[in-house]
N, C-alpha and C positions, 0 to 999 in steps of 0.2 A: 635266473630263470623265473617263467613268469608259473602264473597256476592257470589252470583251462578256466577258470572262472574271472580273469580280471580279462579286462576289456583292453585292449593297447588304444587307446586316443589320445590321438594330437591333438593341439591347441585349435586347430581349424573345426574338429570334429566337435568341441565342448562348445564352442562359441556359439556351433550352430544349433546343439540343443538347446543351450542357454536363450537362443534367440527362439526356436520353436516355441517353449516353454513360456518364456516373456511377453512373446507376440500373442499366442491362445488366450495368457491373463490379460492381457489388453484389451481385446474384442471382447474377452466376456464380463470384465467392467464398463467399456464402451454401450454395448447393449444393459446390462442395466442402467446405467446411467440415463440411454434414452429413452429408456419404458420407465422409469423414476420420472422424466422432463415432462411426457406426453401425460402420466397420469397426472401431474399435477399442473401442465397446462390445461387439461382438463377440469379440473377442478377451480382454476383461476377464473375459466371461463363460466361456471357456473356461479363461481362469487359473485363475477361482474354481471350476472344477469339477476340476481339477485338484488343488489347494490342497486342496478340501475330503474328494480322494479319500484325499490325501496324507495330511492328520490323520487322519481313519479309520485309515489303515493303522497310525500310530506310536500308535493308543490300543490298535489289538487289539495287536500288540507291546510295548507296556508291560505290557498285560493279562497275555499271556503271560509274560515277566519276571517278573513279579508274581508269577504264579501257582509259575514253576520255581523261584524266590528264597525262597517257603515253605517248597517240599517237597526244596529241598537243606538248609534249615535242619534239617528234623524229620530228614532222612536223617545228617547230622554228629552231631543227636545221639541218633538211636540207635547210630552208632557208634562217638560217645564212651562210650555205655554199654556195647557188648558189648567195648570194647577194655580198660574196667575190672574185665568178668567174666573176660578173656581173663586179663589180670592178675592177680588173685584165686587163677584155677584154679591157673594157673603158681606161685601159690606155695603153694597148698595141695599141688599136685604137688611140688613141692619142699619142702617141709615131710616129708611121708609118703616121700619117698625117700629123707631125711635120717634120719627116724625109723627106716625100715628098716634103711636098714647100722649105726646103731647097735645092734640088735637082733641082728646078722647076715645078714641082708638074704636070707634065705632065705624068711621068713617073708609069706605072701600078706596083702596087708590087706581087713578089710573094714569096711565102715559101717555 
């Protein structure tokens, strides 16, 4: 004899709670799961916008590099050139100052 408290179920009745039970924890890992996806699709997306602002910035900066790395080049040598005329002069000046006091250095030069 049974007591007014126990429940009489069959195998078909337990399956089906088992399965009720089962199925509700499925959908509501399911839904977290896709609120865990979207939030951090979300969040990928704002990496990626980030990242992509970030390249931008280091290509205009190379750009720029680039661009000062030229015009320091052409600026060394033009001043490799005027420090070779500067050179030149200094000894054509020395040349003609040498020339003069052998002369007696009184004498004004001209070209």
């Amino acid at each position: 004899m049974k007591s007014q408290r126990s429940v009489d179920l069959d195998s078909e009745d337990i399956v089906q709670r088992f399965s009720v039970i089962f199925n509700t924890r499925i959908d509501s890992l399911e839904k977290n799961v896709e609120r865990m996806i979207s939030n951090n699709t979300l969040k990928i997306e704002g990496l990626k916008k980030t990242v992509d602002f970030a390249c931008a910035e280091i290509r205009e900066v190379k750009s720029k590099v680039t661009h000062i790395d030229d015009r320091v080049n052409v600026a060394e040598k033009k001043t490799s050139l005027l420090e070779q005329r500067i050179t030149e002069l200094e000894n054509v000046s020395g040349y003609y100052r040498n020339l003069g006091s052998l002369r007696g250095g009184n004498e004004t030069l001209r070209h």
